[in-house]
Each structure stands twice: as C-alpha cells, then as structure tokens.
One Martini backbone bead per residue (centre of mass of N, CA, C, O) as a GRO file, in nm:
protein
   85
    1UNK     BB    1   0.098   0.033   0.021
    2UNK     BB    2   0.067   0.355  -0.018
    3UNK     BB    3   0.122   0.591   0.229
    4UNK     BB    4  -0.004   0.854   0.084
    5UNK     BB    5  -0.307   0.708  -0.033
    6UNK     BB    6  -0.371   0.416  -0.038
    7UNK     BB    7  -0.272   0.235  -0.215
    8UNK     BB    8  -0.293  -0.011  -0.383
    9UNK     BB    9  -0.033  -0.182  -0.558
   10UNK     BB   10  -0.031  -0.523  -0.462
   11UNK     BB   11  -0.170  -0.829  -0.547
   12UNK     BB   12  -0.219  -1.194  -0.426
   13UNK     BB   13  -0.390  -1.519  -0.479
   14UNK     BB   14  -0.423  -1.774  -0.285
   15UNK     BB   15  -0.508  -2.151  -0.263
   16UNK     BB   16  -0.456  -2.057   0.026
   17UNK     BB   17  -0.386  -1.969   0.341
   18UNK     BB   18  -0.165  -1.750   0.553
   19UNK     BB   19  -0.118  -1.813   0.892
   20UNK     BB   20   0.103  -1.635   0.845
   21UNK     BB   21   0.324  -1.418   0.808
   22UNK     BB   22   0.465  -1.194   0.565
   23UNK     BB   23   0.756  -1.157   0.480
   24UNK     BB   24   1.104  -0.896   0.447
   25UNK     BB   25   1.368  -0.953   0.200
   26UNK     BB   26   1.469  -0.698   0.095
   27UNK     BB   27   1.332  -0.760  -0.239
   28UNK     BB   28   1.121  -0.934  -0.073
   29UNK     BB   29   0.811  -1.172  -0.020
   30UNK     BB   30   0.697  -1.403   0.191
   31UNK     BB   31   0.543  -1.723   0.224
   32UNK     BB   32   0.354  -1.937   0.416
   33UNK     BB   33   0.157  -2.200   0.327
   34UNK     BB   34  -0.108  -2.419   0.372
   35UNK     BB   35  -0.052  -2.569   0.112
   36UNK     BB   36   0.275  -2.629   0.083
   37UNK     BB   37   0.406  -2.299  -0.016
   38UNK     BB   38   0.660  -2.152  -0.100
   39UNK     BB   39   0.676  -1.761  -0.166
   40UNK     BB   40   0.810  -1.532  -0.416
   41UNK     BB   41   0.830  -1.205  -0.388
   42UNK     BB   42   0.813  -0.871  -0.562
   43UNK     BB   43   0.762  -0.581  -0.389
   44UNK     BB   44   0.711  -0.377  -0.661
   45UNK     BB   45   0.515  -0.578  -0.823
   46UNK     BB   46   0.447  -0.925  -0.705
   47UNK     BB   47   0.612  -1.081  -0.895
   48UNK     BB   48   0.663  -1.434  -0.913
   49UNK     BB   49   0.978  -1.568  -0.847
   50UNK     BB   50   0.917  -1.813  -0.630
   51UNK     BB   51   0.852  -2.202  -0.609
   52UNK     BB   52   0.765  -2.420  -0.348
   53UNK     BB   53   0.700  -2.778  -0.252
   54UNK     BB   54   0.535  -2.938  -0.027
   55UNK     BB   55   0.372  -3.225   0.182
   56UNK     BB   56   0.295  -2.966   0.380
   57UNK     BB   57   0.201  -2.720   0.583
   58UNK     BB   58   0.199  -2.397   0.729
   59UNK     BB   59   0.202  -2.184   1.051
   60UNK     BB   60   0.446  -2.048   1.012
   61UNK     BB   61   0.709  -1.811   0.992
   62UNK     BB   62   0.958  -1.710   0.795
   63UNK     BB   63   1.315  -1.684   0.771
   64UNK     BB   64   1.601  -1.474   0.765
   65UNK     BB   65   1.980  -1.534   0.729
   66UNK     BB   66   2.252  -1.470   0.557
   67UNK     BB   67   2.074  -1.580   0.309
   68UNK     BB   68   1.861  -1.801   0.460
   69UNK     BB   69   1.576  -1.987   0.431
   70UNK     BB   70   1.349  -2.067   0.770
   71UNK     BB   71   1.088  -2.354   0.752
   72UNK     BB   72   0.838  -2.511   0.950
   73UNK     BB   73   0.591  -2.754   0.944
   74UNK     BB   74   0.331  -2.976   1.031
   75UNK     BB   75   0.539  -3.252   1.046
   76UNK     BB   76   0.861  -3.148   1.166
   77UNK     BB   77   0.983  -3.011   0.955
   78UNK     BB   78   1.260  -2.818   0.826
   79UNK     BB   79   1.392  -2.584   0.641
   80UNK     BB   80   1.690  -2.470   0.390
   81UNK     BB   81   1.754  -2.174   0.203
   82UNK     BB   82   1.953  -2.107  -0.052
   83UNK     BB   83   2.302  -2.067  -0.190
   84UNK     BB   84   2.530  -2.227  -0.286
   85UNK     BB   85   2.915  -2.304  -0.245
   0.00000   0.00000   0.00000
C-alpha cells in the first residue's frame, strides 16, 4: 500500500490462506502458506519469483538470515534454503 495515498500497490491471491504472516528480506515478501508452498513475491512489482511445494502445509512464518530461507512445516521437518557455495 503506497504509504500516502493509501492505494494497494499490487496483491496476489493464494490457493489456501496463510496462517503466518509473510515477511520482508530484502526486495523480496516470502509468504509460507497452508498448502504446503512457500512463495517469493517481488517487493515493488508482485510477481512471483520463486516457488517451492512440499507435502505438508505451514503455520508459522518463515525466517531469513544470512542470506538463508528457514521455514518448518507441520509435520515438525524444517527446510533451509539458500545460495549453493
């Protein structure tokens, strides 16, 4: 939302809800939604940059530090993801 105008910018709408909120790293919004996808939106634009799907849903929010994308699922696995070195 343009903080002076208060117009939304852009929105995108998911296959299921998500129960955390989605976090800001960078120029990018991660979203970790309840249907088992985590979602890199770009910040200034919307479209979606990256997507990854497992095979349970999320309830919290994803971290990031590092460069490093750290999300665990309800199925109690944690994912790390990252840059290869």
């Amino acid at each position: 939302m343009d903080a002076k105008s208060g117009q939304i910018l852009w929105q995108q709408t998911l296959r299921k809800v998500a129960e955390a909120s989605p976090i800001i790293a960078g120029n990018s919004v991660i979203v970790a939604a309840a249907d088992g996808r985590i979602l890199r939106f770009d910040l200034q634009t919307g479209k979606e940059t990256w997507m990854m799907e497992v095979k349970a849903g999320f309830r919290g929010a994803p971290a990031v530090s590092d460069g490093k994308l750290v999300v665990a699922n309800d199925r109690g696995t944690i994912f790390c993801f990252g840059a290869k070195k």
